[in-house]
C-alpha positions as CSV (number, residue, x, y, z in Angstrom):
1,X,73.5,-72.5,39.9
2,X,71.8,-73.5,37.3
3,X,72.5,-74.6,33.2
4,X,70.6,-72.5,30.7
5,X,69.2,-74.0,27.6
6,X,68.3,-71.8,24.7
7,X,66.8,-72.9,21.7
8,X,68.0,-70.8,19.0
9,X,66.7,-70.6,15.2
10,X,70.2,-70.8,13.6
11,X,74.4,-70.8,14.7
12,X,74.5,-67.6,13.9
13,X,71.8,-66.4,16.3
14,X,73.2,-68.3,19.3
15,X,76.7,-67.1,18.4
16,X,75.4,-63.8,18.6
17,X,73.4,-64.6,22.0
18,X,76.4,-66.1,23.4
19,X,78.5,-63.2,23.0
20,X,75.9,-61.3,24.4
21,X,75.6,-63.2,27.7
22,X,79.4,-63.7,28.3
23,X,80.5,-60.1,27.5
24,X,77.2,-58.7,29.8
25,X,78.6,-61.6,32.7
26,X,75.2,-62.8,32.8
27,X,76.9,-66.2,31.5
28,X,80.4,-67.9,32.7
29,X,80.8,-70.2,29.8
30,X,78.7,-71.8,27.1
31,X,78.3,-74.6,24.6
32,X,77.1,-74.7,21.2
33,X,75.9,-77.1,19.3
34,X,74.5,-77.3,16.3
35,X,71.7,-79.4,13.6
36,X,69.7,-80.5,16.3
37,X,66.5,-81.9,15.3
38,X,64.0,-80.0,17.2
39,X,60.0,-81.8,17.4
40,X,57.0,-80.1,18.8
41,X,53.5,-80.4,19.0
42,X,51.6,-76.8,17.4
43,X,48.1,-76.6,16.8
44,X,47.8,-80.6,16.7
45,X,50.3,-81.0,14.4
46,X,54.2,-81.9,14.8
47,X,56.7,-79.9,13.8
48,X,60.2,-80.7,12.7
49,X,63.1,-78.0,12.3
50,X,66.9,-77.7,12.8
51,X,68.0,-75.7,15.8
52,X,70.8,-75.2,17.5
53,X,71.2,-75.5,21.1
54,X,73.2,-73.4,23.8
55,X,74.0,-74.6,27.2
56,X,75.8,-72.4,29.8
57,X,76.4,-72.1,33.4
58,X,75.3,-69.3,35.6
59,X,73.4,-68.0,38.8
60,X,70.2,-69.1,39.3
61,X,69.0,-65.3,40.6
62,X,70.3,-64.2,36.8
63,X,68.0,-66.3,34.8
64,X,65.3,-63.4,34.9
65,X,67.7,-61.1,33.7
66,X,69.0,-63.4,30.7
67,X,65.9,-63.7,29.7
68,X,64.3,-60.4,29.2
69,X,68.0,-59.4,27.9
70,X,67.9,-62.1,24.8
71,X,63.9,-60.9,24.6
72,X,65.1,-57.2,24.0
73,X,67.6,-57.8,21.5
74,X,66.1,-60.7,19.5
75,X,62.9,-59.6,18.9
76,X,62.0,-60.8,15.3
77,X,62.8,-64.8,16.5
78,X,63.7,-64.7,20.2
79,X,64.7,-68.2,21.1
80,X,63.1,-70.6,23.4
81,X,65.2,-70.2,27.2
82,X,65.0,-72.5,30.3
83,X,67.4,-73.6,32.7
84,X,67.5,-77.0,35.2
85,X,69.4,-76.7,38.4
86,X,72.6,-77.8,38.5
87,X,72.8,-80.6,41.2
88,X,76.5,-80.6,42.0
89,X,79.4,-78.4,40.7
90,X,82.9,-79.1,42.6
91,X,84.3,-76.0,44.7
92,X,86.8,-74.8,42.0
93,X,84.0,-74.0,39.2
94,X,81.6,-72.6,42.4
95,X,84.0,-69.9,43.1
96,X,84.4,-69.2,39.5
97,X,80.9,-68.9,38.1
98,X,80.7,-66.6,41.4
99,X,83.5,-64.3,40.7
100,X,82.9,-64.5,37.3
101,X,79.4,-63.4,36.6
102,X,77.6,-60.2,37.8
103,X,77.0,-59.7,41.5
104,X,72.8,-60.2,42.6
């Protein structure tokens, strides 16, 4: 299990990614949040923009698939996506995230 982060460029665009995910069962269940100062480092100089920020809960074995899916259909700003393992998750949400999302 892991928790997927994507980065997106506005609400509407993770709206739109999160409807995406959860209707395609890549995704059980997601968080959105929103006016999040994002910083980086870009050809020696730091950047500063507003993002907002999705976090969901899915297979680890469907992070490939999430990927390359929000790639193909947000092509003109695709979003930066990672995931971190999810240490612990009690039984109950286990079963459901399995039962849930697509079968690997």
């Amino acid at each position: 299990m892991v928790l997927v982060h994507i980065i997106c460029e506005s609400k509407r665009q993770a709206l739109n990614i999160v409807d995406v995910l959860i209707e395609e069962r890549l995704m059980l269940d997601a968080m959105i949040s929103d006016k999040l100062l994002f910083k980086r480092l870009k050809s020696g100089e730091t950047e500063s923009h507003e993002r907002t920020l999705v976090m969901g809960t899915t297979k680890a074995l469907l992070f490939k698939t999430i990927d390359q899916r929000i790639k193909k259909v947000f092509t003109s700003t695709p979003p930066l996506v990672y995931a971190m393992p999810i240490v612990y998750m009690n039984a109950r949400q286990t079963q459901e995230l399995q039962a849930e999302t697509q079968k690997v």
